[in-house]
N, C-alpha and C positions, 0 to 999 in steps of 0.2 A: 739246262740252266744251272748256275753255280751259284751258292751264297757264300760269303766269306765270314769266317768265324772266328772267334780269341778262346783258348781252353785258358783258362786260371786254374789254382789251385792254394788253398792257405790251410797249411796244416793237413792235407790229404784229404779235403774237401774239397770237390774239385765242383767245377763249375763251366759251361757253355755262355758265350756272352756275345749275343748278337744285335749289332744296331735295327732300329726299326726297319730303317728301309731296305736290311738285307732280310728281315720277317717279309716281310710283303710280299718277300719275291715269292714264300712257299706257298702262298695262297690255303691258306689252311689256319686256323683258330690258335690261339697262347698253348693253351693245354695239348693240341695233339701235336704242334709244333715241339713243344717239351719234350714230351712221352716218346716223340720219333727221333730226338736229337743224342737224349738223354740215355736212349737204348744204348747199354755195352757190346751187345753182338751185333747189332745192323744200326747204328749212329756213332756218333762220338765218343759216346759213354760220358757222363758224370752223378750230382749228386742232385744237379739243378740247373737252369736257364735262367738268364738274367738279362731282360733289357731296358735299355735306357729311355727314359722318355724324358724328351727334353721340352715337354709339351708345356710345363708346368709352371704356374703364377706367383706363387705363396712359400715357394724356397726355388734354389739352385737349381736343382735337375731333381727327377724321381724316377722310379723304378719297377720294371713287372717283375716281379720271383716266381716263379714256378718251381717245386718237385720234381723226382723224375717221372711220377706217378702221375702229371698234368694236374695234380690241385695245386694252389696256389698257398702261400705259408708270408703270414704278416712281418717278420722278420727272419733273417740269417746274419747272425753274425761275421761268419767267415765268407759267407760270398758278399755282406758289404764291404769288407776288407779290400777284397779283389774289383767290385763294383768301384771302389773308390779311389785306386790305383786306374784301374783303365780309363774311368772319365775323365782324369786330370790329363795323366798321358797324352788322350787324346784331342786334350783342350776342349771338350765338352763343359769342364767349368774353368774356369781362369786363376783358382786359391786353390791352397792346400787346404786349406779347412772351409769347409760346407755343408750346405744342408738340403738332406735328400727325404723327399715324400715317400714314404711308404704305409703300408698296410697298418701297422704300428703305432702310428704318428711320425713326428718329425725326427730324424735323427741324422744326428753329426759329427761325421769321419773326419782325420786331420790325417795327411798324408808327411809322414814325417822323414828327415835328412836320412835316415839309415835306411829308408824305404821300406819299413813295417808301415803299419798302419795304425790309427789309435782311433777306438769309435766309444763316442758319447752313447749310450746305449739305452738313456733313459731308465729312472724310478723302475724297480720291479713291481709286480703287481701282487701285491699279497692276499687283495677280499677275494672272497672263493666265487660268488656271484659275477668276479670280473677277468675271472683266470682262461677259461669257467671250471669252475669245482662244485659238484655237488653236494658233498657234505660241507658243515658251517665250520669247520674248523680246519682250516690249512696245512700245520706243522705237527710232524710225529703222527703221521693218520696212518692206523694200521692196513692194510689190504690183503687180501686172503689170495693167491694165485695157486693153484696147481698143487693143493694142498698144503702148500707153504705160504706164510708169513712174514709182508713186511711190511717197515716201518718208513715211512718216506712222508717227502714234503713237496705239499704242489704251489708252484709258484710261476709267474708269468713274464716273462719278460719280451713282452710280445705277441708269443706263442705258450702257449701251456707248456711246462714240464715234472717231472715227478720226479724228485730228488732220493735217492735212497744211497747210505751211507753201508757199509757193507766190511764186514772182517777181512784181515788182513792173509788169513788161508783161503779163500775162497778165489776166484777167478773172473775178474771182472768179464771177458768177454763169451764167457762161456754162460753167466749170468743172463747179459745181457739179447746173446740170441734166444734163450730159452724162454725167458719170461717178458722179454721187451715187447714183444706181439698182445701178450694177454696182456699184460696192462696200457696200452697202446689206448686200445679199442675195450675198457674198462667203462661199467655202466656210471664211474662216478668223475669221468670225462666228456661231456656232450661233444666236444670239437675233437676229440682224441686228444693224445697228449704225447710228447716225447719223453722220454726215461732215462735218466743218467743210476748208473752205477758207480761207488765213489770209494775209494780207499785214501786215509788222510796218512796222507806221509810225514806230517810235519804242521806247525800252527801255520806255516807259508808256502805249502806246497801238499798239492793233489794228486791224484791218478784219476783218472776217470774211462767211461767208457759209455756210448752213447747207443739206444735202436731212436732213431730218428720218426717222426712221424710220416708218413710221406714215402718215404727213403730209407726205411730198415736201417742195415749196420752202416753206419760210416767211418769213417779216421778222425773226423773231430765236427764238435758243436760249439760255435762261439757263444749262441744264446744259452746252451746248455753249461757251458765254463759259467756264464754267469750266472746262472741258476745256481749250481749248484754251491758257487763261494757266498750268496745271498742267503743259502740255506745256513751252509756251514755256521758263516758269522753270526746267525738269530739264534742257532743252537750251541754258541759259546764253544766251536770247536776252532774255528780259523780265525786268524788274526786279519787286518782290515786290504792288507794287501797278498794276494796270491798266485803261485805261479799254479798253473793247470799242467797235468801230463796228458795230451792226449796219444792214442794209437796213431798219431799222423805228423804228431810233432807237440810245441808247447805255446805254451800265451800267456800272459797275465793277466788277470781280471783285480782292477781296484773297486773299492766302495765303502765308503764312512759311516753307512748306517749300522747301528746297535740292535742287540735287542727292546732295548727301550725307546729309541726313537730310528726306524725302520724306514728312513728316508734318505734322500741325494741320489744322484744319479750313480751308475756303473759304468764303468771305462773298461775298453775290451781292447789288449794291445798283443798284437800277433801280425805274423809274414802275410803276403800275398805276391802268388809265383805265379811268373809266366810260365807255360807250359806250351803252346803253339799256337803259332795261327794257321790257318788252311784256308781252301777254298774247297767246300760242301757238292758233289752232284745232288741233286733234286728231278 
């Protein structure tokens, strides 16, 4: 038997994206369906599984996310990018701009004329109790890994992540596989956390480098992009609008909050790429 499949990809986050009724066909659960599609050597290979549920009352359409790892992750930035291209495409919603149910809350893509995509990303989440963060204070929190030392900020945009700004000799991805794991699964993370690595290039322009939760190294983090320009701006480093570098390409993340009033939403604007369709043996 055969499923048919869409690979996406935004920014070298790449994604599997299969309607329900071609899930059905594997007779098998979300998460091991994930973990088996998601495999690089005996599947597809991506970052994550995405399907659409068009089941839903209270917005447009929603959506299951899965990891490659079969847990599941409250938001992605970059595979709603690509979620949000494929269900217009396919006229599963009839606008460019809508709104999709997720793990998160509500949030809303606008599929724009140059064929990026531009996603309402929703208020960060700064209280530590709501990140979740164990210690009471959020920003500049130092953490002890591997005998080194650093200084980061946890913030939620959905998903927990941990913001650390980093010297301009140092090596973002070399960073990042080394100590992304230990602080991943850090005792002052209860859900785990993602970890951005950050060189500020500019008041309007970043470098970053992401170990994803879930998913280890990737090409890029949209929730992470905005994490991390959320940080930047409360630590009076970046100005209110910013381009992101990621390993997989670039984005811009806006947002008007200050450090004195730490509110409005964040706008995450970046590609979403076809990459192939097939039809899957099972």
């Amino acid at each position: 038997m055969g499923i048919k499949i869409t690979k996406m990809q935004g920014c070298g986050n790449d994604f599997v994206i299969l309607d329900y009724e071609e899930f059905q066909k594997m007779n098998c659960n979300m998460a091991d369906a994930a973990k088996k599609l998601c495999d690089r050597n005996f599947g597809i290979g991506a970052d994550g599984l995405i399907i659409p549920n068009t089941e839903t009352s209270d917005t447009d359409i929603g959506w299951y996310f899965y990891n490659s790892d079969g847990t599941t992750a409250q938001m992605c930035g970059n595979g709603m990018r690509c979620f949000a291209k494929y269900v217009y495409d396919k006229k599963l919603v009839e606008k460019k701009e809508f709104s999709v149910k997720t793990l998160a809350g509500i949030i809303k893509p606008t599929v724009l004329e140059d064929g990026q995509v531009r996603v309402n990303m929703s208020k960060p989440i700064l209280e530590p109790n709501l990140i979740p963060f164990i210690p009471n204070h959020n920003l500049n929190y130092k953490i002890s890994v591997k005998n080194r030392i650093f200084e980061g900020n946890a913030i939620s945009m959905g998903n927990p992540h941990f913001v650390i700004f980093i010297k301009d000799d140092e090596d973002l991805m070399t960073l990042a596989k080394e100590y992304g794991p230990e602080i991943e699964t850090g005792a002052e993370f209860p859900e785990k956390t993602n970890v951005e690595f950050i060189k500020i290039k500019s008041y309007k322009k970043i470098e970053l480098c992401v170990w994803e939760r879930g998913c280890g190294i990737t090409l890029a983090c949209g929730t992470g992009a905005c994490a991390s320009v959320v940080a930047g701006i409360l630590n009076g480093l970046l100005e209110n609008s910013v381009d992101v570098i990621l390993p997989g390409g670039m984005v811009n993340v806006t947002w008007n909050g200050t450090p004195n009033k730490p509110d409005g939403d964040v706008f995450l604007t970046g590609p979403a790429d076809y990459v192939f369709t097939a039809e899957l043996n099972i």
